[in-house]
N, C-alpha and C positions, 0 to 999 in steps of 0.2 A: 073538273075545271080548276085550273091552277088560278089564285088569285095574285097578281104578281106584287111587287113594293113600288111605290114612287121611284123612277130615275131622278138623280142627284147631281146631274153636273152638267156643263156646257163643254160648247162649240171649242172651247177654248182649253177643256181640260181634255179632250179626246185629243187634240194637237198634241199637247204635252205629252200624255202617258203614248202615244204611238211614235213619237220621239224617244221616249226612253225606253219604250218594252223592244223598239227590234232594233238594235245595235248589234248588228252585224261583226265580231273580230275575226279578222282574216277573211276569206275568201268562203262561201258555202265549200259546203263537201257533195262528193260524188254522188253519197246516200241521200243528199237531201234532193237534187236534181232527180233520183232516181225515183224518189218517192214523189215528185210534183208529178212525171211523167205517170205513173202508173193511178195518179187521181185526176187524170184529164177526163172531161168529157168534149171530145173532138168534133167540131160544130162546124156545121153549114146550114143557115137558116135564108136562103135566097130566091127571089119568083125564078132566076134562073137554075137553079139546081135542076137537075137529069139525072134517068140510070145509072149513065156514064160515070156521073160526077161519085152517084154514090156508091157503086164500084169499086173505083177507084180508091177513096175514102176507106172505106170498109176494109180495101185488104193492105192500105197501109196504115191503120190502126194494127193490126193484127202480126205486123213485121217489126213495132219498136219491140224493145226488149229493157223494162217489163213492156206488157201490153197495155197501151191506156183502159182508166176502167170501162168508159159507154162511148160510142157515138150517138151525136144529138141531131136528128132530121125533121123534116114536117111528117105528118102522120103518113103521107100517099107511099114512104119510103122503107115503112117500118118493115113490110113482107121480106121485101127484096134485103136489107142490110140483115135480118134475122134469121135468111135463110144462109147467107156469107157469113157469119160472124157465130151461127151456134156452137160449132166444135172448138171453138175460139176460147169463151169463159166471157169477151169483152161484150157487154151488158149496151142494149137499145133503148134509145132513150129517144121521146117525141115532145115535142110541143105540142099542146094542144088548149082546146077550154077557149078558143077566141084569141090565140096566141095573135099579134103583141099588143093588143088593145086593150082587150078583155069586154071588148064593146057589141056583147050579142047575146041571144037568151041566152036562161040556165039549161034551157030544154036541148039548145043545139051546141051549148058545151059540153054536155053531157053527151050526148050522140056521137060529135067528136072524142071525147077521151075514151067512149066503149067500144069504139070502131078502132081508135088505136092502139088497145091492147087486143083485141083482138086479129088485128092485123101483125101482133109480134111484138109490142112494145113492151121493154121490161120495168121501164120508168116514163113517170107524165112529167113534163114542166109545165104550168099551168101559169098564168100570170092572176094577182087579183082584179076586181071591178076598181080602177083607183080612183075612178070620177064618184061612185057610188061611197068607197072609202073616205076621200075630202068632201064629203057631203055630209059625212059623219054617220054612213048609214053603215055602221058596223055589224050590226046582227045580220044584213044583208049578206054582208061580205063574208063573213064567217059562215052562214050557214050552205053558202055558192062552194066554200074549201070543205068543206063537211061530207055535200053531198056529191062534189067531184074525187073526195077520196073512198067512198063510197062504189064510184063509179070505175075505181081503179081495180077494184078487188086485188088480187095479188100483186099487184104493176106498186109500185115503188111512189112517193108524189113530190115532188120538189115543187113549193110553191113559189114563188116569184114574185117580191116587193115592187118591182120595179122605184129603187129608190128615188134615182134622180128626180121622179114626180114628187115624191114624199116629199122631201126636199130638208124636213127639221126632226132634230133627233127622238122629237115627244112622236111623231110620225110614223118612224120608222121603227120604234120601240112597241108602239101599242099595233103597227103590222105585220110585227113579227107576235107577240102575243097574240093575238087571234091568228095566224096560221098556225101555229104551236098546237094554241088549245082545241082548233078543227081538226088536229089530227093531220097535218103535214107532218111527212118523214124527214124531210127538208127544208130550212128557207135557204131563198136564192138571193141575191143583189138584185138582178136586170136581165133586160129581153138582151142588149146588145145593142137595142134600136135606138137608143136616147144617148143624150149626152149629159151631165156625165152619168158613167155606166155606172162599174163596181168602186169601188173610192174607200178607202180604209177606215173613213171615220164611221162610212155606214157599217162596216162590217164588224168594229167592235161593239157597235150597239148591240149588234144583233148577236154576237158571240155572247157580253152578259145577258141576256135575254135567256138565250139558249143554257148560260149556267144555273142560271136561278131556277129556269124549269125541270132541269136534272139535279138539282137540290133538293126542288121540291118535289117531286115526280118520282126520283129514280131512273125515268126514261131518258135516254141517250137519242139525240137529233141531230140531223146534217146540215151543212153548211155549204155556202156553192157561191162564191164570189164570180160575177162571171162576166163579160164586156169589157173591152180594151186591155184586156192583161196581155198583152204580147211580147214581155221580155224577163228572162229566168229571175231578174232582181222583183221584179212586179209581185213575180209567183210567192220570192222569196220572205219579200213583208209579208203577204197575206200567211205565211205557212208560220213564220215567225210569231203574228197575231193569237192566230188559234193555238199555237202553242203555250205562250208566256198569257191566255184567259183559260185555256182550256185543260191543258196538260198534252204532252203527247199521246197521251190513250186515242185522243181523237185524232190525230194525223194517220188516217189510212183511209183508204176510195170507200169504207161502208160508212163513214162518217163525216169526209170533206174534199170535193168535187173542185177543181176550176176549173170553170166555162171559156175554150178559145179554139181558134183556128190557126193561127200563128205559132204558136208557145212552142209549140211539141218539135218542130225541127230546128229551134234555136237550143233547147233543153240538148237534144241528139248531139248537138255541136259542141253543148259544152262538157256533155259524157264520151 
């Protein structure tokens, strides 16, 4: 159990230092589009999704060049996209655990994430309890991430702040340390469902968060800004971010993911 240090700064220093860390000169390069596309996780999370849809989806993940790293579906789809996408390399990914609430047992979260790896899932996004979290019932919450990454066995877990609720940075700091310390492979920003979704200032909380644990740790953890990013400059801060808190070592799809539906054929347009 990592004990972490007090966070030290405000609302108002995250503004600053994200002003001066991604200062863009000149125009991105071709590499840096190329590498946002090959760390998409390519999402449709809707009651109307169908076969059709995720079909369709599945094999045109599989035609960009590179290949996004996962597509993201509800669990009913995992079979079908992992039986399209195996000879691929491009990795399935599900929501599950009471996706986007988080508002149902531990018993039938669990049921859901071992149904969808076992249905072919390679990765869970999982969102946490966050009525149970603003209630301050954190051993709750942490032991719900504990025993759903448990429930993942090999499957990969990208846990889900859903910040927008969080809403204040001591919040989002101490929900990213307990998914950390439970043994998330990932945090995430957001379902997509809320507004607002992924938002910069949350994601360098979460980026020092994630340094301090591989300080202390040694262990390396992902990162997945995800909700309303839908244009290459969007991509282009958050990649900037991770890079001038993290170093490049973590820019590639085993260590930082964005969440969209959009992104990926505006990225094509501008490769």
């Amino acid at each position: 159990m990592i004990q972490f240090d007090a966070y030290n700064y405000t609302e108002s220093d995250l503004l600053n230092r994200i002003k001066q860390d991604t200062s863009i000169p000149g125009k991105a390069k071709t590499e840096d589009y190329k590498l946002i596309l090959s760390c998409l996780d390519l999402t449709t999370l809707e009651g109307s999704d169908n076969e059709e849809k995720i079909r369709s989806m599945c094999f045109k993940a599989t035609d960009f060049n590179p290949n996004v790293a996962a597509v993201c579906f509800y669990p009913p789809f995992a079979r079908l996209a992992k039986s399209i996408l195996r000879p691929s390399g491009v990795r399935v990914a599900a929501v599950a655990g009471g996706f986007p609430s988080g508002q149902t047992s531990i018993r039938i979260k669990l049921d859901e994430v071992k149904w969808a790896v076992q249905e072919g899932a390679d990765e869970i996004d999982m969102v946490i309890s966050r009525g149970k979290f603003l209630a301050g019932e954190y051993q709750v919450v942490s032991d719900e991430i504990a025993a759903i990454k448990e429930a993942c066995g090999k499957a990969h877990l990208k846990v889900i702040l859903e910040t927008g609720e969080l809403k204040t940075i001591a919040n989002i700091r101490k929900a990213s340390e307990l998914a950390l310390n439970a043994g998330g492979d990932f945090i995430k920003t957001s379902t997509g469902k809320i507004s607002p979704a992924a938002t910069p200032e949350a994601f360098v909380v979460m980026l020092d968060t994630l340094l301090e644990f591989y300080k202390k740790s040694g262990q390396k953890r992902g990162i997945k800004p995800a909700g309303g990013i839908s244009e290459p400059e969007q991509a282009m801060l958050y990649l900037n971010l991770l890079r001038t808190t993290l170093g490049n070592e973590w820019a590639n799809k085993d260590l930082f993911r964005i969440g969209a539906s959009r992104l990926a054929d505006k990225l094509v347009d501008r490769l």
